[in-house]
C-alpha positions as CSV (number, residue, x, y, z in Angstrom):
1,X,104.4,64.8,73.0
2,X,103.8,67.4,70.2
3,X,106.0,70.2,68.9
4,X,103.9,72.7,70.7
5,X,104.0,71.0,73.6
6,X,108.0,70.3,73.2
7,X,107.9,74.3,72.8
8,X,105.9,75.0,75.7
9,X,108.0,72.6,78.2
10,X,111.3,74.2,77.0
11,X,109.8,77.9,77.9
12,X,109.0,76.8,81.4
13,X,112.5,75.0,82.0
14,X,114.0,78.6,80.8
15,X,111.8,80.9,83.1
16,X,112.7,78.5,86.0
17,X,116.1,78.0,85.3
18,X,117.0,81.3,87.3
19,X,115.6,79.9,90.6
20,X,117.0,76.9,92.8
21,X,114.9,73.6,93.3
22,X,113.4,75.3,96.2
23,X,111.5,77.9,94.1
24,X,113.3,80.5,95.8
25,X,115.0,83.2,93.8
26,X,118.6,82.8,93.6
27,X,121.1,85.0,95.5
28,X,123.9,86.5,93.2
29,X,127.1,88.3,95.0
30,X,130.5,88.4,93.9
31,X,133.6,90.2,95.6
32,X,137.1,90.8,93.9
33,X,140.4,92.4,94.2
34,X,140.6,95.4,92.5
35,X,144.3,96.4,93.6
36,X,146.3,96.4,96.6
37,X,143.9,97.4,99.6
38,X,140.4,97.8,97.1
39,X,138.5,95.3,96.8
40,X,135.1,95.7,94.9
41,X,131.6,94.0,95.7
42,X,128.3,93.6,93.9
43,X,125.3,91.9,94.8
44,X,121.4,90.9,93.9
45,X,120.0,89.8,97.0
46,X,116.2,88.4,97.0
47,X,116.1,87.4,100.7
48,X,119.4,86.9,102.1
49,X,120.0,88.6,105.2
50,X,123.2,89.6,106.7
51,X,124.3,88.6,110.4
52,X,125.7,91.5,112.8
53,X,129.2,91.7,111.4
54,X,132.1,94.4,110.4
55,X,134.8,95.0,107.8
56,X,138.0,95.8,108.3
57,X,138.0,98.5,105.3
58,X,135.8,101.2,104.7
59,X,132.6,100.1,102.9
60,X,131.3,102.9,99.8
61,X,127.7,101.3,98.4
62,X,125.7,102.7,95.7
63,X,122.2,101.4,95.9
64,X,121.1,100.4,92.8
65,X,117.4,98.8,92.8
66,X,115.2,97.8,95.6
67,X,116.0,98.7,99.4
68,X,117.9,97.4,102.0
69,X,117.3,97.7,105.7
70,X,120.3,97.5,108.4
71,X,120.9,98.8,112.0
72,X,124.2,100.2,113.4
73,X,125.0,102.0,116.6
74,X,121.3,100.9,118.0
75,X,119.9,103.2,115.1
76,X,117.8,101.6,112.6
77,X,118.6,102.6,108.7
78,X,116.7,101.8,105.3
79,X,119.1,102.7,102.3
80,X,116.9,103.0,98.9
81,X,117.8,102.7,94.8
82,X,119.7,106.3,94.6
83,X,121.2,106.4,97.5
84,X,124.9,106.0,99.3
85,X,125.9,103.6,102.5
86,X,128.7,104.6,104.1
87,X,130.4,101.9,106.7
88,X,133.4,103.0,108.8
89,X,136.1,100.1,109.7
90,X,135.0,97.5,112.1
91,X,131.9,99.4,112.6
92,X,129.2,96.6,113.6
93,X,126.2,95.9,111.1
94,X,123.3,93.5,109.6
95,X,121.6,93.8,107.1
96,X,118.4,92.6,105.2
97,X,115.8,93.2,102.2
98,X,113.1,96.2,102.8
99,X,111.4,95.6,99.3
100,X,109.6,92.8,98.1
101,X,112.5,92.5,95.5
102,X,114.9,92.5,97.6
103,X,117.9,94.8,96.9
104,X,121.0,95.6,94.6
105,X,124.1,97.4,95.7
106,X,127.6,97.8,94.7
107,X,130.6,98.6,97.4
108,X,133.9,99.3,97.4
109,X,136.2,98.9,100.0
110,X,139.1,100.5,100.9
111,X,141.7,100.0,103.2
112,X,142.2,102.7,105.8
113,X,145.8,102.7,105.4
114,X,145.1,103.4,101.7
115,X,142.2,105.3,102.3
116,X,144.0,107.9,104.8
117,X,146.7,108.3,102.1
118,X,144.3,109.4,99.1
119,X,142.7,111.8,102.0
120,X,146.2,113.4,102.8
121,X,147.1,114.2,99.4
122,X,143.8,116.6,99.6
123,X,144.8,117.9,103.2
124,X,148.2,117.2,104.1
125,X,147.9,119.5,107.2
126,X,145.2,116.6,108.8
127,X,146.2,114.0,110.1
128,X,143.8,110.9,111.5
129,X,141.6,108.8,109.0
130,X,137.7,110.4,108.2
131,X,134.9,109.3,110.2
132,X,131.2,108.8,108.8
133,X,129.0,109.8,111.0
134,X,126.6,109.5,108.2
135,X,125.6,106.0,107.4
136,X,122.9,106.6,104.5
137,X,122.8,110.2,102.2
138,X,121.6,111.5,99.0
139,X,124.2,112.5,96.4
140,X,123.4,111.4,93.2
141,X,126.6,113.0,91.3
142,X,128.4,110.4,93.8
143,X,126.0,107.9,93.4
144,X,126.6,107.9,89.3
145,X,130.8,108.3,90.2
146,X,131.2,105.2,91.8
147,X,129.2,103.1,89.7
148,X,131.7,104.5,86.8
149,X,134.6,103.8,89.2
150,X,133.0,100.3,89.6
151,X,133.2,99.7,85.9
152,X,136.6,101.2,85.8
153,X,137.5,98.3,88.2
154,X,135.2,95.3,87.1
155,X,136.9,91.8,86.8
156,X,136.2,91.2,83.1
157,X,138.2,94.5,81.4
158,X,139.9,93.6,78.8
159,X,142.7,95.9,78.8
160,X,140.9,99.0,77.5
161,X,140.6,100.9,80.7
162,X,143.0,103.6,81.1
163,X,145.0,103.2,84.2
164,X,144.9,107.2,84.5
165,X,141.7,107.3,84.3
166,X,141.3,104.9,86.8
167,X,143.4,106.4,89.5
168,X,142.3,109.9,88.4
169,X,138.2,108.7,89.6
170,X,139.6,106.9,92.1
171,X,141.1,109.9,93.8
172,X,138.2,112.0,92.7
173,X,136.1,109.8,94.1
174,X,137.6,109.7,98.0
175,X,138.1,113.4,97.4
176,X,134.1,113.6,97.1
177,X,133.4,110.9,99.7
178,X,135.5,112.7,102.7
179,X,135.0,116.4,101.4
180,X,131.0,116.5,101.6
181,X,130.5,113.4,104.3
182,X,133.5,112.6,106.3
183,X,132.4,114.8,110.0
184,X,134.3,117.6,109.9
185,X,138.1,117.9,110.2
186,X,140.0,117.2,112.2
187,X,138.8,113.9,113.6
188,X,141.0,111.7,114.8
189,X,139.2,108.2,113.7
190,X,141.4,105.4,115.1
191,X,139.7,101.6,114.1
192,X,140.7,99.6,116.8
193,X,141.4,102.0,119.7
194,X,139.1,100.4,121.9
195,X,140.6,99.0,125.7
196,X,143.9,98.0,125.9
197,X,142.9,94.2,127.0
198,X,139.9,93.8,124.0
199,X,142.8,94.7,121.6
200,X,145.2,92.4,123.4
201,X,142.6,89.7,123.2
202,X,141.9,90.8,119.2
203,X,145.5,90.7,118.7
204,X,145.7,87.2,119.7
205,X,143.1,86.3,118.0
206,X,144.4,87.6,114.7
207,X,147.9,85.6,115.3
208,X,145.9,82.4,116.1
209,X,143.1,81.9,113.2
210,X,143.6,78.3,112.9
211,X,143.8,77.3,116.7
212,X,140.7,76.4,118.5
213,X,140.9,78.8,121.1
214,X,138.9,78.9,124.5
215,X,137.4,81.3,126.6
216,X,139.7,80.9,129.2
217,X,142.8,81.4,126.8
218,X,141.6,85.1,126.5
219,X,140.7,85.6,130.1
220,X,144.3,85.1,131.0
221,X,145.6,87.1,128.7
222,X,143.4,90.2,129.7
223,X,143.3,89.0,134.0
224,X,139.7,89.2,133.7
225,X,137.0,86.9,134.6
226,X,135.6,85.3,132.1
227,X,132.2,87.2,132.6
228,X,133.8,90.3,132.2
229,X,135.3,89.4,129.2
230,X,132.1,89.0,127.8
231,X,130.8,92.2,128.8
232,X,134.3,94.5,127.9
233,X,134.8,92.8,124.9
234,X,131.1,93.2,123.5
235,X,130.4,96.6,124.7
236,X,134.3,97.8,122.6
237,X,133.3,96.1,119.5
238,X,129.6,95.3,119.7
239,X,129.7,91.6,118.7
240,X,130.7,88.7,121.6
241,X,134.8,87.3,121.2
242,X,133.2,84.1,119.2
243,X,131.3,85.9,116.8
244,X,134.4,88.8,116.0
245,X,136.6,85.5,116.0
246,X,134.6,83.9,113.4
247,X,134.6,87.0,111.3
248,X,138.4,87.5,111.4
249,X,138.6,83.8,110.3
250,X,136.4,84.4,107.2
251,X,137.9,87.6,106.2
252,X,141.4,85.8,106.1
253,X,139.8,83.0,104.3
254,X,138.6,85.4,102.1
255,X,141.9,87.0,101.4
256,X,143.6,83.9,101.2
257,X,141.2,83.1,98.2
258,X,141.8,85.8,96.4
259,X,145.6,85.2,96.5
260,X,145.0,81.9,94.8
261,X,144.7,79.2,97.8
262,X,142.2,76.4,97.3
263,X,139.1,76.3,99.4
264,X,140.7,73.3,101.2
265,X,143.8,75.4,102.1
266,X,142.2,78.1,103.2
267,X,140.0,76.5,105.8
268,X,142.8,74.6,106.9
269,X,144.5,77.9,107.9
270,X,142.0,79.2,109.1
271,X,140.8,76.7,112.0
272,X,137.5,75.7,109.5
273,X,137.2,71.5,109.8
274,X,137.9,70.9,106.3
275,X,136.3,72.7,103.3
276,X,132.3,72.1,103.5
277,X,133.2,73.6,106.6
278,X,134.0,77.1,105.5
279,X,131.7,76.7,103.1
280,X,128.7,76.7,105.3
281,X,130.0,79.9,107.1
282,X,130.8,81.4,104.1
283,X,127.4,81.4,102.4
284,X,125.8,82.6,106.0
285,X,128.0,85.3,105.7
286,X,127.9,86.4,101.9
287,X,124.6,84.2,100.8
288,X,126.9,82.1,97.9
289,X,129.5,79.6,97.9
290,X,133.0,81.0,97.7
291,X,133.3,79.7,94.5
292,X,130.2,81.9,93.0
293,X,131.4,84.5,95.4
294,X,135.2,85.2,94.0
295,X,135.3,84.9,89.8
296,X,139.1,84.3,89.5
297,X,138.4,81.5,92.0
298,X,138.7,77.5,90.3
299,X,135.5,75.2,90.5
């Protein structure tokens, strides 16, 4: 082979190099811990679509490129480059491309608990966490905030970031978010309030992640049939007891990561088979492997 050919071969090993053997564009998303109750999330998704799911922390996006398309409360949403996505706590979601590139986001979550005490230092007189009735809006002076409040937070700062400065945007920031979208005051938002026996069976859930639990185990807790279950349990929290268990189990997973388990340990106490097991579930969830998912994370 000649040089120019040599050359010419190495060029089209470095254009390809980006996509996977399939010829498919490669899916980059990676989630970290930004401080106690924040956690931070970007992503470049080509064709990855989300499942119905829910966090347990508020969700803040800033669309970046692209468009993304998602339903909630039976209403059908497309969130474009500019705009913001607010998600409420264990409200239920999907979510997929609407471009042909795909789309590029960045979110923050924040723990209600956390969340609800930035809001009350602006209006200690209200009590209650905000509510977003408002799932997709225009505000490019937020929009351009929380990317600087993402930056603030990134993974890779090497000690230059002011910690004022970084508490000061970040109170600035929820001051913005519930001031000019949160429905108006006082609303009494309560994640989890739903019937007594969906929360008795959610609460069980939650104290038995790594126990194969049946159907019937949650039908005598609640003294329903089995069928009603079904029906209660979906119509509270808009996704059936199998698919809200599986979630639980991958947000714990999740957390458990980011405190420094192994992938093995954390599927183990989480009720995953062994770790190829979460695996799977993880990338249906998130699109990547929880090792390109979480940088602090060990190959």
């Amino acid at each position: 082979m000649n040089s120019a050919a040599r050359q010419n071969t190495a060029a089209q090993r470095r254009q390809t190099s980006s996509r996977p053997a399939t010829g498919r564009p490669r899916e980059i998303a990676r989630h970290w811990r930004a401080a106690d109750g924040i956690d931070m999330f970007e992503a470049d998704y080509k064709n990855f679509s989300f499942p119905k799911h829910s966090h347990d922390y508020y969700a803040f996006g800033t669309v970046l490129n692209g468009a993304e398309r998602f339903t909630t409360r039976g209403t059908n949403y497309v969130a474009a480059r500019g705009q913001l996505l607010m998600m409420n706590p264990m409200q239920v979601h999907d979510g997929s491309p609407a471009s042909e590139d795909g789309y590029q986001y960045q979110v923050m979550f924040i723990d209600p608990k956390v969340f609800g005490d930035l809001v009350t230092e602006l209006s200690p007189k209200n009590s209650g966490l905000p509510f977003f009735g408002s799932c997709v809006v225009n505000d490019p002076e937020l929009h351009l905030q929380l990317q600087g409040l993402h930056r603030l937070f990134r993974p890779d700062d090497d000690g230059t970031n002011s910690l004022l400065e970084r508490d000061s945007q970040l109170l600035y920031s929820a001051a913005r978010l519930a001031l000019r979208h949160a429905d108006a005051p006082p609303y009494l938002y309560q994640p989890g309030s739903e019937d007594k026996r969906v929360q008795a069976v959610i609460d069980y859930m939650a104290a038995h992640l790594d126990a194969n639990i049946s159907l019937d185990d949650l039908a005598m807790i609640t003294g329903l049939s089995r069928f009603h279950l079904l029906r209660v349990f979906r119509a509270a929290t808009g996704l059936p007891p199998h698919t809200y268990f599986n979630h639980m189990r991958l947000r714990r997973a999740k957390r458990l990561l980011f405190d420094g388990a192994s992938i093995a340990d954390a599927a183990a106490a989480t009720g995953f088979a062994d770790q190829s097991h979460l695996n799977r579930h993880f990338k249906a969830m998130w699109g990547v492997s929880p090792g390109a998912f979480i940088p602090s994370l060990d190959p």
